[in-house]
C-alpha positions, 0 to 999 in steps of 0.5 A: 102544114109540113107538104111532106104529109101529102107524100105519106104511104101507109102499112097495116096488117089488115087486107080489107079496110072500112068504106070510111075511116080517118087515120091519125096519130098522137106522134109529134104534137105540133109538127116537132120531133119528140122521142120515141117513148113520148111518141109511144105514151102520146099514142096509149092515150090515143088508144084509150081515147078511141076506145072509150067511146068503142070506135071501131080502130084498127093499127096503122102506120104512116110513113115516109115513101123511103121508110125512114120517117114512120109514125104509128097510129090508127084507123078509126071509124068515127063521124068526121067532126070526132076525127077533127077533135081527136086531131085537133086535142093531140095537136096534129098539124093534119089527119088522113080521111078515107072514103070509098078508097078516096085519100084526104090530108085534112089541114087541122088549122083550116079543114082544106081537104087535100085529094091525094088519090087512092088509099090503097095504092098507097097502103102495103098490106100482107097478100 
């Protein structure tokens, strides 16, 4: 797993979040670049995904501390077996948990969970 992720910061239109949620995104299966039009379909097929099911979701980016590197996804409100699955099928290296504020990076390979304090300090959202 790239350690980079465990830098990531968030961006969101939302002010308020969910108690507990995961964040994942369909970008860059496997860890490798992929154009910006594979990464923009790979993530509709997330959207659809979670949709299907109805699992409250909402947009979210996550990016790098300098805003550089930025991949679009979601927060999803799902059981955390489902998170793993979606992770897992979009051949994600990692996903984000978040509960009560709490900030996880969970390596998809292991499911060691990584603290990395809280989601809100990391998170710029509209005042």
């Amino acid at each position: 797993m790239n350690p980079a992720y465990k830098e990531t910061v968030f961006e969101s239109e939302l002010r308020f979040f969910p108690d507990v949620f995961a964040i994942i995104t369909a970008h860059n299966p496997e860890g490798l670049n992929c154009p910006p039009a594979v990464n923009e379909s790979l993530n509709r097929d997330l959207l659809r995904e979670i949709r299907a099911p109805a699992f409250d979701s909402f947009e979210i980016t996550g990016m790098s501390p300098d805003g550089v590197h930025r991949e679009a996804g979601f927060g999803i409100v799902c059981p955390f077996e489902a998170a793993v699955q979606l992770g897992r099928k979009y051949k994600q290296e990692a996903i984000f948990r978040i509960e009560q504020d709490q900030l996880s990076l969970i390596d998809l390979k292991d499911l060691k969970a990584y603290s990395l304090g809280s989601f809100n300090a990391r998170c710029a959202c509209p005042e």
